[in-house]
ChimeraX commands (.cxc) that place a marker at each C-alpha (Angstrom):
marker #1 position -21.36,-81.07,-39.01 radius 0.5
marker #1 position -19.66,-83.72,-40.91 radius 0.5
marker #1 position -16.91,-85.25,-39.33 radius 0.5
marker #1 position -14.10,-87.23,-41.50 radius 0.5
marker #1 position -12.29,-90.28,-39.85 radius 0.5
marker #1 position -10.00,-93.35,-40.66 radius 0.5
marker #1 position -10.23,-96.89,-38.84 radius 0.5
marker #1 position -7.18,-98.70,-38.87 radius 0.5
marker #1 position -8.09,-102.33,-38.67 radius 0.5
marker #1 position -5.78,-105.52,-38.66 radius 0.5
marker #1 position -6.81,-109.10,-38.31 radius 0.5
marker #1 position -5.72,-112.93,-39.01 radius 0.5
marker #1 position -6.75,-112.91,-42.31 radius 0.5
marker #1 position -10.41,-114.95,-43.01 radius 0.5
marker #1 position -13.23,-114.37,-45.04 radius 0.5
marker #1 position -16.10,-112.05,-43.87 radius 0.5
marker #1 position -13.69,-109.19,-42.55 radius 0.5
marker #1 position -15.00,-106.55,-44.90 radius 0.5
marker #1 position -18.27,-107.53,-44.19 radius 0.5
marker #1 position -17.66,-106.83,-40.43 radius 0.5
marker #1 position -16.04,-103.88,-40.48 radius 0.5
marker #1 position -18.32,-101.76,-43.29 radius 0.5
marker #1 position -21.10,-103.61,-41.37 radius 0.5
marker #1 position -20.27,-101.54,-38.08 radius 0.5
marker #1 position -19.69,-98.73,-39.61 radius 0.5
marker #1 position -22.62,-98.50,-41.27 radius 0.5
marker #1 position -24.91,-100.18,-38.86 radius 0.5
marker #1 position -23.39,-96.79,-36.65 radius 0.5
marker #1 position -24.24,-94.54,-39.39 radius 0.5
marker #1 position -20.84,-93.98,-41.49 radius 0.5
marker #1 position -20.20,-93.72,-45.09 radius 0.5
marker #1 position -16.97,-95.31,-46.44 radius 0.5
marker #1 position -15.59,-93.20,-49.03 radius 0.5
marker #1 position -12.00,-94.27,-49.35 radius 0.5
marker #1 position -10.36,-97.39,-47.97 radius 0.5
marker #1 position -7.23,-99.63,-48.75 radius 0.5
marker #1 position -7.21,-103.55,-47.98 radius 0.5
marker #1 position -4.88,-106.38,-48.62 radius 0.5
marker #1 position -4.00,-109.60,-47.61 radius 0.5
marker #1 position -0.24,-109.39,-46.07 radius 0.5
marker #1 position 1.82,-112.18,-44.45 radius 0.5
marker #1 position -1.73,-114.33,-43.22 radius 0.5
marker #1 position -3.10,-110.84,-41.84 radius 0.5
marker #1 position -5.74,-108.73,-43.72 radius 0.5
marker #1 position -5.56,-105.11,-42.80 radius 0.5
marker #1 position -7.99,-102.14,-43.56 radius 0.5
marker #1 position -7.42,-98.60,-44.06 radius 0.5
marker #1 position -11.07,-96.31,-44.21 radius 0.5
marker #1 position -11.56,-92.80,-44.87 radius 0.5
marker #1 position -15.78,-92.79,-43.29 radius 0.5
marker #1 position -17.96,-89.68,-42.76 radius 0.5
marker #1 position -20.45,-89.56,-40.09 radius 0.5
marker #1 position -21.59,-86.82,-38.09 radius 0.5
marker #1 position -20.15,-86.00,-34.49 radius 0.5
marker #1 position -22.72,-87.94,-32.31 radius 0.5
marker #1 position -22.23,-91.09,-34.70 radius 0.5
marker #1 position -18.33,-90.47,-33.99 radius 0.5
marker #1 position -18.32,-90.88,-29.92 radius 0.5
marker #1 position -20.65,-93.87,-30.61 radius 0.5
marker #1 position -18.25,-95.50,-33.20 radius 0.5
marker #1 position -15.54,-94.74,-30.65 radius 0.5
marker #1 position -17.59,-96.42,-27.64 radius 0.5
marker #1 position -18.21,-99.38,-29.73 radius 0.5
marker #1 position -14.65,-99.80,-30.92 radius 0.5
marker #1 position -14.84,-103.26,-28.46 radius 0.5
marker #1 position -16.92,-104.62,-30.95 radius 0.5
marker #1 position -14.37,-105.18,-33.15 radius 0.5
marker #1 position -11.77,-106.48,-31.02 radius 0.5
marker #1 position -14.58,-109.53,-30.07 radius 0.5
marker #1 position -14.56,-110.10,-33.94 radius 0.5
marker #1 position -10.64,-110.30,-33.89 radius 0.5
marker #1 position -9.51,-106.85,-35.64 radius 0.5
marker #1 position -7.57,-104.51,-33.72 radius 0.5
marker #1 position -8.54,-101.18,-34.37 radius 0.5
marker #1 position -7.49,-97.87,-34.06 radius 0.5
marker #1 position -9.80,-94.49,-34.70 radius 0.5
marker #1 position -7.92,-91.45,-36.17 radius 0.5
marker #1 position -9.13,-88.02,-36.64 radius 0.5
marker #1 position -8.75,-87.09,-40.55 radius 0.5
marker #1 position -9.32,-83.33,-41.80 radius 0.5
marker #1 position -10.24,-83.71,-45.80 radius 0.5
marker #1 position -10.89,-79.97,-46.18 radius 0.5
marker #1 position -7.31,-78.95,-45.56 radius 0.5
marker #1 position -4.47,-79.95,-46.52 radius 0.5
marker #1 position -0.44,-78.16,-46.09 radius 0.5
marker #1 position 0.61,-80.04,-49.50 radius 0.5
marker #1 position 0.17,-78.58,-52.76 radius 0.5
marker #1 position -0.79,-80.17,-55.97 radius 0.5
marker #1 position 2.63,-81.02,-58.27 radius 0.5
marker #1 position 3.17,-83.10,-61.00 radius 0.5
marker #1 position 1.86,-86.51,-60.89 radius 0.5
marker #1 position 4.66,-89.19,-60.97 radius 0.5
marker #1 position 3.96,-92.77,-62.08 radius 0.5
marker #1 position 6.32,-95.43,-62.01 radius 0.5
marker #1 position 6.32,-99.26,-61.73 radius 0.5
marker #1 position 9.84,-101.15,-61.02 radius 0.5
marker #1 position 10.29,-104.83,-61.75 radius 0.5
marker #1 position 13.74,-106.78,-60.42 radius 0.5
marker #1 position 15.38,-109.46,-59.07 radius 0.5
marker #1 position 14.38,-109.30,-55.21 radius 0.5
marker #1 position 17.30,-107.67,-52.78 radius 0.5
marker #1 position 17.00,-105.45,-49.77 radius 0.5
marker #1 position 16.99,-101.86,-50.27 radius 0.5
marker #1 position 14.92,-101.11,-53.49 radius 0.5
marker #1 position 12.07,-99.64,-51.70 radius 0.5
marker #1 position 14.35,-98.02,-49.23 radius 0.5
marker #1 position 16.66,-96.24,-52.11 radius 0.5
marker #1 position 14.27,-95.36,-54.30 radius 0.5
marker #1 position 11.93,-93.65,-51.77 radius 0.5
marker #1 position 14.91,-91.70,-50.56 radius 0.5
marker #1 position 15.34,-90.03,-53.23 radius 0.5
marker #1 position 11.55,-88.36,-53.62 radius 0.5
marker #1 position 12.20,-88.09,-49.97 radius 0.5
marker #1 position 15.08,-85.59,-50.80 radius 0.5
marker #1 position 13.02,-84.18,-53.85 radius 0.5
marker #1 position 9.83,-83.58,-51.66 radius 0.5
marker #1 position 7.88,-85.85,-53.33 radius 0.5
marker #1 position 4.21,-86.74,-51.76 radius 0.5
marker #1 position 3.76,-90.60,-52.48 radius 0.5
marker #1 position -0.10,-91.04,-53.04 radius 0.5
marker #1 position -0.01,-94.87,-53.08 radius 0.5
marker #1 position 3.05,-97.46,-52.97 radius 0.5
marker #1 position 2.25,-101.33,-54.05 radius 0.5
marker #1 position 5.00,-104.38,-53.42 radius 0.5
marker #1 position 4.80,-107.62,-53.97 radius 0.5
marker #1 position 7.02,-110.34,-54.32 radius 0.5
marker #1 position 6.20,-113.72,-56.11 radius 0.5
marker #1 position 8.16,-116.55,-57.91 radius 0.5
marker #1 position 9.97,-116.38,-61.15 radius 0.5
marker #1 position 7.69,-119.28,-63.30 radius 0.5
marker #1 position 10.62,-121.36,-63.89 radius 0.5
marker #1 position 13.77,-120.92,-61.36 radius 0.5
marker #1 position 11.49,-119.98,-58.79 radius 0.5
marker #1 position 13.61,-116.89,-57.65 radius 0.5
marker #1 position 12.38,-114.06,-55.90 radius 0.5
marker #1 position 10.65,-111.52,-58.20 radius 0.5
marker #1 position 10.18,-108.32,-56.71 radius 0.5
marker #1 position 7.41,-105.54,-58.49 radius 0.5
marker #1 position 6.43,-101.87,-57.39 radius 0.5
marker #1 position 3.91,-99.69,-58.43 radius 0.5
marker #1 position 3.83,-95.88,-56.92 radius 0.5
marker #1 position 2.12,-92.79,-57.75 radius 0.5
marker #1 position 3.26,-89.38,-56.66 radius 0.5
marker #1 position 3.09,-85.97,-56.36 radius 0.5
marker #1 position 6.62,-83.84,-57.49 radius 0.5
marker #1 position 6.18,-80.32,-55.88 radius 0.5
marker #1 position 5.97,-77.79,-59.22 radius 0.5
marker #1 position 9.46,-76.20,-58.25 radius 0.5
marker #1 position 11.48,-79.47,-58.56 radius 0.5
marker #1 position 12.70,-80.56,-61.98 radius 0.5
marker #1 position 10.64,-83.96,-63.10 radius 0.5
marker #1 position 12.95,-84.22,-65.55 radius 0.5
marker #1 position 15.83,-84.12,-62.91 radius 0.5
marker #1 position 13.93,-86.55,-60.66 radius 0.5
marker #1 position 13.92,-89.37,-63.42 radius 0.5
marker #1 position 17.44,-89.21,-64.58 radius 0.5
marker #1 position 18.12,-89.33,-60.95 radius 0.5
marker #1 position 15.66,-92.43,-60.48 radius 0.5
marker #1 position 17.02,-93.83,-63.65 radius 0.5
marker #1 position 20.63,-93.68,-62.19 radius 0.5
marker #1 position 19.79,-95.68,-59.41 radius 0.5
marker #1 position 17.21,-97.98,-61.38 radius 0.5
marker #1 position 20.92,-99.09,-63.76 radius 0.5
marker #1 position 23.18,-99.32,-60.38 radius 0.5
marker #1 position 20.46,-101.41,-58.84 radius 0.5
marker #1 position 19.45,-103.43,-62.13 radius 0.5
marker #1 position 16.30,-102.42,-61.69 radius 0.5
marker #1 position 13.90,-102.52,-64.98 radius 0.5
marker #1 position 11.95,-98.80,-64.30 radius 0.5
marker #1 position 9.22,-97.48,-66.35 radius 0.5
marker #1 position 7.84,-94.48,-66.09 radius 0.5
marker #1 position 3.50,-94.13,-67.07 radius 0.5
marker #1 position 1.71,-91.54,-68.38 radius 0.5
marker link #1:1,2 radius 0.2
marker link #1:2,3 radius 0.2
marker link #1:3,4 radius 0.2
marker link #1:4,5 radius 0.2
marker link #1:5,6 radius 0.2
marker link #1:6,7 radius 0.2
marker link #1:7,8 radius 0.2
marker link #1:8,9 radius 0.2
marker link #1:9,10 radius 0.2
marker link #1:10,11 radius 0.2
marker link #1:11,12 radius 0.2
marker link #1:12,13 radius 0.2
marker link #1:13,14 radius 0.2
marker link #1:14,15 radius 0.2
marker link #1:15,16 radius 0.2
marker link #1:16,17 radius 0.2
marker link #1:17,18 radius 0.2
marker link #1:18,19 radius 0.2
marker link #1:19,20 radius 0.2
marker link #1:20,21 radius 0.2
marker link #1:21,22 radius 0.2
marker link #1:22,23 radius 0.2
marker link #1:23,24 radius 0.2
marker link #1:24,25 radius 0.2
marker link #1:25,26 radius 0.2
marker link #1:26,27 radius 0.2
marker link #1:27,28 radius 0.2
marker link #1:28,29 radius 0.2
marker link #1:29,30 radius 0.2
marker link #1:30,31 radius 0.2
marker link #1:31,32 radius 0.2
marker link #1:32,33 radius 0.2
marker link #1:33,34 radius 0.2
marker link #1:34,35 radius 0.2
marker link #1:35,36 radius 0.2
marker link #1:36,37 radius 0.2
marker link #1:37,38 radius 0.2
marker link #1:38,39 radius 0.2
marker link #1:39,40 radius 0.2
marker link #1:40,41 radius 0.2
marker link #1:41,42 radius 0.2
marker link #1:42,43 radius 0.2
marker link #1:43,44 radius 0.2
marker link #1:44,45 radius 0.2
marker link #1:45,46 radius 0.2
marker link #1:46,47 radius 0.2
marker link #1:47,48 radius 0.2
marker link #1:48,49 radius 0.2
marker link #1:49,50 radius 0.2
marker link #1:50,51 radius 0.2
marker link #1:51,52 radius 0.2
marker link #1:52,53 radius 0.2
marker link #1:53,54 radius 0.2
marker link #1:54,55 radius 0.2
marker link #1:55,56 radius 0.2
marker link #1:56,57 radius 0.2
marker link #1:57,58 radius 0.2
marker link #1:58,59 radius 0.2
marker link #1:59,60 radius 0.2
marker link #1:60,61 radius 0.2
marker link #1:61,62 radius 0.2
marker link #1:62,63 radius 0.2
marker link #1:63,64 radius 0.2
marker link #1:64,65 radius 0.2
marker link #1:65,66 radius 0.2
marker link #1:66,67 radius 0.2
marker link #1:67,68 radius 0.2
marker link #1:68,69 radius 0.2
marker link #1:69,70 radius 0.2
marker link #1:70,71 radius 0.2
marker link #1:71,72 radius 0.2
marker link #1:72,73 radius 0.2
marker link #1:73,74 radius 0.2
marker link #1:74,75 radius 0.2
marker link #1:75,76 radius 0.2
marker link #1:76,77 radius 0.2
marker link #1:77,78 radius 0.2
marker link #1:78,79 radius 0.2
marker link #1:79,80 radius 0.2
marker link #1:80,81 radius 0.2
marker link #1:81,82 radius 0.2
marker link #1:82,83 radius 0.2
marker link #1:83,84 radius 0.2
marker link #1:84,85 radius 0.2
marker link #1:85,86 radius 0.2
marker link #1:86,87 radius 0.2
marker link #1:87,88 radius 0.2
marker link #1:88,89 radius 0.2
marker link #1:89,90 radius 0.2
marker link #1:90,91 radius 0.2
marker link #1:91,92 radius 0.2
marker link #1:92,93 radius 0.2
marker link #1:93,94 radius 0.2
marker link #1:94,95 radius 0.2
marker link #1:95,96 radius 0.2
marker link #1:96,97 radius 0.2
marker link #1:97,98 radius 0.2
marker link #1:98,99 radius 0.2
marker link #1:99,100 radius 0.2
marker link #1:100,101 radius 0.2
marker link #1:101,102 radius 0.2
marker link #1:102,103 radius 0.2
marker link #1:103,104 radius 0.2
marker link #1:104,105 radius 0.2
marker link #1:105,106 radius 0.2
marker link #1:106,107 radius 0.2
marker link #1:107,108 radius 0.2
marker link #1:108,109 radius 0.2
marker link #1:109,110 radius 0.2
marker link #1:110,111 radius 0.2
marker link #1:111,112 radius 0.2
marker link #1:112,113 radius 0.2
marker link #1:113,114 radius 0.2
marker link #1:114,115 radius 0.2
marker link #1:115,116 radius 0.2
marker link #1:116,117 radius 0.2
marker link #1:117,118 radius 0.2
marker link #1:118,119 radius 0.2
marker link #1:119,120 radius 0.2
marker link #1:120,121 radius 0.2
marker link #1:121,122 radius 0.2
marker link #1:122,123 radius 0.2
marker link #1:123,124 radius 0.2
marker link #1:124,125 radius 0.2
marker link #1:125,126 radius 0.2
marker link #1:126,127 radius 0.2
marker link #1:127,128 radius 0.2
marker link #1:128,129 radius 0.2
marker link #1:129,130 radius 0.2
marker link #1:130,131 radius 0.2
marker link #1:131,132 radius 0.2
marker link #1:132,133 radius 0.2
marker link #1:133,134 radius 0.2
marker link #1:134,135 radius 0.2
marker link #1:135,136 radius 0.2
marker link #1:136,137 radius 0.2
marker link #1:137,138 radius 0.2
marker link #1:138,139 radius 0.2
marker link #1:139,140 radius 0.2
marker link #1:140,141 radius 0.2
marker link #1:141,142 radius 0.2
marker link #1:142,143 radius 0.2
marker link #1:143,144 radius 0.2
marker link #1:144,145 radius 0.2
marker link #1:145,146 radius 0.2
marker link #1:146,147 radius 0.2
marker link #1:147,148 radius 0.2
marker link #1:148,149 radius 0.2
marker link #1:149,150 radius 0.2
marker link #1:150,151 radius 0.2
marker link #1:151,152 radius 0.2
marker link #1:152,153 radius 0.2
marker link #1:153,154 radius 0.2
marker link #1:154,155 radius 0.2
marker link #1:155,156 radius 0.2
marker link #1:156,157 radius 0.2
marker link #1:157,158 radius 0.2
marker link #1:158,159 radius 0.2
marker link #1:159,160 radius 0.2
marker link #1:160,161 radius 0.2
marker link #1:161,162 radius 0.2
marker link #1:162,163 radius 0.2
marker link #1:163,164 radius 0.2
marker link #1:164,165 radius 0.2
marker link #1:165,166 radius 0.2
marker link #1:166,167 radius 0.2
marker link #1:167,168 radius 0.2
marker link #1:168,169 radius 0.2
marker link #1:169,170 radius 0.2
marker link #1:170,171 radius 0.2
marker link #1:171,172 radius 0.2
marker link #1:172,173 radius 0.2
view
């Protein structure tokens, strides 16, 4: 039977660390079939959704070690892709663009919070404006709004706190 599970991996970021990790995995048997990586703050981290069957499992779990020699700490997480409590809604899109301040992510994910919105994926980043230098602050999220709420609702709501914030907020198709 096939089993589904996700390796959390961190690691001083250097090259070759997606080499090691898809390397043991498949060198154990394992198929990647959904994974996240960035570079954050000097570390590189990796999220990986991998199939194998239950045998291939204990042995990826007994080998875990080998990882931590390369440097990655790692953590093995039982994942069930065939069920799942949240239903389908309305796909939200959204990317917001500002001056950086504490609290954007924090206020704006509230609010879905309260609206019982699944975030799928949520991107920051934060670079330099070309010329003063100043903190420029970006996020890109996609969602799920459950069919009962109001999407309409939602984005005046988001919209209200996108103007209070000065946040520039654009919604995608």
């Amino acid at each position: 039977m096939k089993k589904y599970m996700i390796l959390f991996s961190v690691s001083k970021d250097r090259p070759g660390i997606v080499d090691d990790v898809s390397s043991f995995l498949f060198e154990r048997g394992a198929n990647i079939e959904d994974s996240r990586m960035a570079a954050l703050g000097g570390c590189f981290s990796i999220m990986t959704l991998f199939s194998c069957s239950s045998e291939q499992c204990e042995i990826i779990q007994g080998d875990l070690n080998h990882l931590m020699e390369l440097g990655l700490e790692s953590s093995l997480h039982e994942s069930d892709t065939t069920d799942s409590n949240i239903e389908a809604g309305t796909p939200l899109k959204m990317d917001v663009r500002a001056m950086d301040h504490p609290g954007i992510v924090q206020r704006l994910v509230r609010i879905l919070r309260l609206h019982d919105v699944n975030i799928q994926s949520l991107n920051t980043h934060v670079t330099e404006a070309p010329l003063s230098g100043a903190p420029l602050f970006s996020l890109d999220l996609e969602a799920e709004v459950p069919v009962e709420e109001s999407i309409d609702g939602l984005k005046e709501e988001l919209t209200d706190l996108a103007s209070k914030m000065n946040l520039d907020l654009n919604f995608k198709n």
